[in-house]
C-alpha positions in Angstrom: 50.3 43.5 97.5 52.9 42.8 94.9 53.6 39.5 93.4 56.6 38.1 94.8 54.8 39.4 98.0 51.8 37.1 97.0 54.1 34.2 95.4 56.1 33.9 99.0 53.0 33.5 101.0 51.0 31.4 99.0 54.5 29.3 99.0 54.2 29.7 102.5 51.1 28.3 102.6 51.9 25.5 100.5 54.4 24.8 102.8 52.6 24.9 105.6 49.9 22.5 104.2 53.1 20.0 103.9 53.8 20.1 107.0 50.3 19.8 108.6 50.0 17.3 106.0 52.5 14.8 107.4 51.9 15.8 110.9 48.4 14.7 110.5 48.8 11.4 108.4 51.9 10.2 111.0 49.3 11.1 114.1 46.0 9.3 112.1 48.3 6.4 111.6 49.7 5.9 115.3 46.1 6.6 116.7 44.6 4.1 114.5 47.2 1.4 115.1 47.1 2.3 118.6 43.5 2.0 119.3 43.2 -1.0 117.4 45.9 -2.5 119.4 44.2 -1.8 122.7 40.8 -2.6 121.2 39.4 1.0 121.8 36.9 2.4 119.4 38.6 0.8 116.1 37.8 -3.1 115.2 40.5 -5.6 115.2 39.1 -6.4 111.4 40.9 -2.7 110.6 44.7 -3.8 109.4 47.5 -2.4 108.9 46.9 -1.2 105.2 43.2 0.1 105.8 45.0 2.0 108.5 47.2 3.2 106.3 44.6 4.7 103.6 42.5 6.3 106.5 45.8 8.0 107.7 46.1 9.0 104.2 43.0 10.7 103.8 43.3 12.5 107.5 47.0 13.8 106.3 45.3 15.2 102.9 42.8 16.6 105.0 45.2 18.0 107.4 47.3 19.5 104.4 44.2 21.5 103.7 44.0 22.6 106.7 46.9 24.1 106.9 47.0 25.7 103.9 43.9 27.3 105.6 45.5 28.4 108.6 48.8 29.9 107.1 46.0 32.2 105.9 45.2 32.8 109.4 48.8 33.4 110.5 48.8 35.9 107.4 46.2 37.9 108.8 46.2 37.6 112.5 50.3 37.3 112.9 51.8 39.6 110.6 54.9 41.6 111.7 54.9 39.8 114.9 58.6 37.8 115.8 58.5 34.1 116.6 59.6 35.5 120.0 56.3 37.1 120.8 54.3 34.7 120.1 52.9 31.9 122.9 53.5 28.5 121.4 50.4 27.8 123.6 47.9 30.6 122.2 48.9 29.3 118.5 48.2 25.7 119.4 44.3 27.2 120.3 44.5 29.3 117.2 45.7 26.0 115.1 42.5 23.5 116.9 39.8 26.6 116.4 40.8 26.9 112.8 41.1 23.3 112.2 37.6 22.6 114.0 35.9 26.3 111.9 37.6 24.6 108.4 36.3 21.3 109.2 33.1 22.5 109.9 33.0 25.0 106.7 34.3 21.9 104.4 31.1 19.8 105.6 28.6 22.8 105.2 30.0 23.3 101.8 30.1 20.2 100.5 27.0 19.5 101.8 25.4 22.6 100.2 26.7 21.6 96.9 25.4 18.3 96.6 22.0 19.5 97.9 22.2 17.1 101.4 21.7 18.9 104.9 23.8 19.6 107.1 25.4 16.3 108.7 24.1 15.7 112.5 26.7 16.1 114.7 26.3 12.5 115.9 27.9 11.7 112.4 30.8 13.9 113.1 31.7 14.5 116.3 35.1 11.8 116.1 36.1 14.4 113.0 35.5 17.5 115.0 37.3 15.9 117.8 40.6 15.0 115.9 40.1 18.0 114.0 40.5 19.8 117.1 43.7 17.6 118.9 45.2 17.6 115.7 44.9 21.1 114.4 46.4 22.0 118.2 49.1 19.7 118.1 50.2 20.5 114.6 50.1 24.3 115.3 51.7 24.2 118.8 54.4 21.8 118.1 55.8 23.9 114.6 55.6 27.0 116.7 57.4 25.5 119.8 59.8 23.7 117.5 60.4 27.1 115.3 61.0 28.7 118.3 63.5 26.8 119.8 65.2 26.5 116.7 65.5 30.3 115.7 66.8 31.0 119.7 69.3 27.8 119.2 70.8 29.1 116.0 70.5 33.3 116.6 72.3 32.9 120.0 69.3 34.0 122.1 67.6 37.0 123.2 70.1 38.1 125.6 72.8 39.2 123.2 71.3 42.6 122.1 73.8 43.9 119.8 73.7 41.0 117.8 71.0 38.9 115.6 67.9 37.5 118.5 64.9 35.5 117.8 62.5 36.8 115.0 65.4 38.6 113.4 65.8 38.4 109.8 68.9 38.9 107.5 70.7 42.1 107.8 70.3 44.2 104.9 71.8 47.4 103.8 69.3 49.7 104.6 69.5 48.6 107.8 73.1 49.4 108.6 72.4 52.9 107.3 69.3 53.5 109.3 71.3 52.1 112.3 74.0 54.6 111.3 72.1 57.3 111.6 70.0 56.7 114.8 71.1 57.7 118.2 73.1 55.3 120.2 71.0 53.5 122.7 71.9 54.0 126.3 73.3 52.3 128.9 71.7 52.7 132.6 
């Protein structure tokens, strides 16, 4: 792999963490305010600002995560067009990894420090928003990237020109296109 290969994912991934990043602080945030409002799970005692740092920590959190799963996209996506993926199938992809980096962080950190592994008691509500997050964050950029590549290419039905997953014409393209037989008509 060369390094402007190398330098575009990992800006890729960097990227990608940004994203997840925000989508997870602006979802902590909501749930927190919302459950508190309701009286569900999170005490009244929990205001505005404390919401606010716990949303903080989720959105880093979530900004590592996907960092992690661009790294999964890398491996298990490569070559494949936006149109062939199933904004559904990533969203599954985006909650396992979430919910396997989650669990890998606590085994880790727990290693280091000498503890044991946390009961799951302890972290069930992290595994669970892990999970619902992860999904949400992965489905909704694929659906969203989706949509928005088929908005501004014009579609899939308009063969001879640019469709979803295309990239930018290059020259080597036109001459390889020159030289290939003309598709037929039936």
């Amino acid at each position: 792999m060369d390094s402007d290969n190398l330098l575009r994912r990992l800006g890729g991934a960097v990227k990608n963490g940004v994203v997840w990043g925000a989508a997870w602080f602006a979802l902590a945030f909501v749930t927190i305010i919302g459950l508190r409002t309701i009286g569900v799970v999170v005490p009244a005692e929990i205001g505005v600002l404390d919401a606010l740092g716990m949303a903080i920590r989720v959105g880093i959190f979530g900004g590592l995560t996907g960092g992690a799963f661009a790294a999964f996209i890398s491996l298990f996506y490569r070559g494949r067009r936006l149109s062939e993926i199933s904004w559904a199938r990533f969203a599954f992809g985006g909650a396992v990894v979430a919910v396997l980096f989650m669990l890998a962080f606590f085994a880790i950190g727990n290693w280091a420090t000498g503890d044991r592994f946390p009961a799951l008691d302890d972290i069930l509500s992290d595994l669970i928003i892990a999970v619902v997050f992860g999904g949400i964050s992965a489905g909704a950029s694929m659906w969203a990237a989706q949509r928005g590549e088929t908005a501004s290419i014009g579609g899939p039905d308009r063969y001879d020109g640019l469709h979803a997953g295309s990239g930018p014409l290059r020259a080597t393209d036109v001459a390889h296109r020159a030289h290939a037989p003309a598709r037929r008509e039936d």
